[in-house]
C-alpha positions, 0 to 999 in steps of 0.5 A, a space after each residue: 341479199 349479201 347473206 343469200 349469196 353467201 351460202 352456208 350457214 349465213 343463207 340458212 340464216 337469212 332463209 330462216 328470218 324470211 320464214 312466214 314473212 314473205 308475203 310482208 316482205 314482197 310488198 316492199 321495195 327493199 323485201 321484194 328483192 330479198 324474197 327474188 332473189 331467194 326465189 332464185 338462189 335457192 333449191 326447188 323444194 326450198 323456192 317452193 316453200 316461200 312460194 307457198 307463203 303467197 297461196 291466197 295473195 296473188 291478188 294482193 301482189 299483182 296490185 302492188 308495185 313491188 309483190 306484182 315481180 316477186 309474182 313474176 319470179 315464182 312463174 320464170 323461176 319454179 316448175 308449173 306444178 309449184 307456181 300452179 297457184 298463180 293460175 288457180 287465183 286468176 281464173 275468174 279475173 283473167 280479162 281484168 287481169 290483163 288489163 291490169 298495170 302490173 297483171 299484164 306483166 304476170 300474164 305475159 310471164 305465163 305465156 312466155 313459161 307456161 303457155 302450153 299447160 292446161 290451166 293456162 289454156 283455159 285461163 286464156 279462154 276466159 279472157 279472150 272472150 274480150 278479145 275484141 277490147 283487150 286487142 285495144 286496151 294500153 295493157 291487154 295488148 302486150 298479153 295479146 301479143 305475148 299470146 300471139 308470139 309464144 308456143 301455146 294452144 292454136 286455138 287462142 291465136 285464131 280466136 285473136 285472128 277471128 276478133 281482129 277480122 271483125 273490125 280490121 282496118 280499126 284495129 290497123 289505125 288504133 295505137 294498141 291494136 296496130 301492134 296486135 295485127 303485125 303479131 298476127 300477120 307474122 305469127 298466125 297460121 298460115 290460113 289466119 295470116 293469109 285472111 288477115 293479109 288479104 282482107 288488107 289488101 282487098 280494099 285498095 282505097 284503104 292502102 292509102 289510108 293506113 300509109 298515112 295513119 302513124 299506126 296503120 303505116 306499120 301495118 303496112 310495112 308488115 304486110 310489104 315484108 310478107 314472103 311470097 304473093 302476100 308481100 307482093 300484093 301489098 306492094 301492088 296495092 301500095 303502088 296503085 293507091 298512094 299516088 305522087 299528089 298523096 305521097 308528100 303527106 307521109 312524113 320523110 322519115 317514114 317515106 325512108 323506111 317504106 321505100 326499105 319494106 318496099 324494096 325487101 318486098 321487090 327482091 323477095 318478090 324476084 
């Protein structure tokens, strides 16, 4: 790597022992960094070319602990029309993809660099045909969320809004998927956010219910720090519904952050 940041004559050097070995090297721990690095050092028409030594491996490097970053790199680093590719190869796996260890992390990548481009797009319609598992899955909810959280097409984050309405207050008490409805509530349109919101709120005897699940609790802090009639009616709700005989079941520390939200929920509401 020294060589690569030397420049000159020791980078065209080093550029020339990484010729037709990128895919080898991405594989391994100390290789892997080398072709990062190059990727990001050198110029466009150079990273493209390295690049163009992983057309046919996505696959391959997204299950290796090491080639899944220099995956990365090529999405963060190169313009679209050079990490194209990356999209091309996931098309046909994008659900297993985002179930994926390491996959998770190039889906998110894309999101986060490539979220409004086409191909993506219809990447993501593949997978959200599972939305339903992947607002769950200890992987697929970090793409969710990615998804949720980034600029990209409207209709993914109502897809999203449609699967979690479905089964709400499941997904409120689930681990993964409690995350995704926060997400939701703060990133959805105003109309998706509004239904996911007072779907909450419109079974009161479910309000104590999520203030005592270590999840759903959460859930509940999000909905209390809503602005407007949606924050207020999440404090209402709470109010009427987790009495003094259930209250003591919520732990100290938890009891703290509610009456903050709680708080914020009162001044917003004045």
């Amino acid at each position: 790597m020294a060589d690569l940041k030397a420049g000159g004559a020791q980078m065209t050097s080093a550029l020339a022992a990484l010729k037709g070995e990128v895919f080898r090297m991405s594989k391994e721990p100390a290789g892997c960094r080398v072709v990062q690095e190059a990727l990001a050092l050198v110029d466009p028409c150079t990273a493209e070319g390295l690049a163009a030594e992983l057309h046919g491996h996505v696959q391959a490097a997204i299950d290796s602990p090491h080639g899944n970053f220099v995956i990365q790199k090529v999405v963060t680093c190169l313009p679209f029309s050079a990490a194209r590719f990356v999209v091309q190869e996931l098309r046909g796996h994008a659900a297993q993809t985002m179930r994926h260890r390491f996959g998770c992390r190039i889906l998110c990548r894309l999101m986060e660099n490539a979220g409004s481009e086409e191909e993506t797009g219809a990447l993501l319609d593949e997978a959200l045909e599972q939305a339903d598992d992947l607002c769950r899955h200890s992987f697929g909810h970090f793409v969710i969320e990615s998804i949720l959280q980034n600029t990209g097409f409207p209709r993914h984050k109502s897809q999203i809004a449609y699967a979690l309405n479905q089964d709400l207050y499941r997904y409120a008490k689930n681990k993964n998927a409690s995350h995704v409805v926060e997400k939701a509530i703060a990133h959805c349109s105003e109309q998706d956010s509004q239904a996911l919101s007072s779907a909450l709120v419109a079974a009161p005897e479910e309000i104590s219910i999520l203030a005592h699940n270590q999840y759903g609790l959460f859930v509940l802090a999000s909905l209390l720090r809503q602005p407007g009639e949606r924050g207020q009616a999440a404090l209402e709700a709470f109010k009427h519904r987790v009495d003094k005989q259930t209250y003591h079941l919520i732990t100290e520390k938890h009891k703290k952050w509610l009456a903050e939200n709680m708080a914020s929920a009162v001044s917003v509401a004045a």
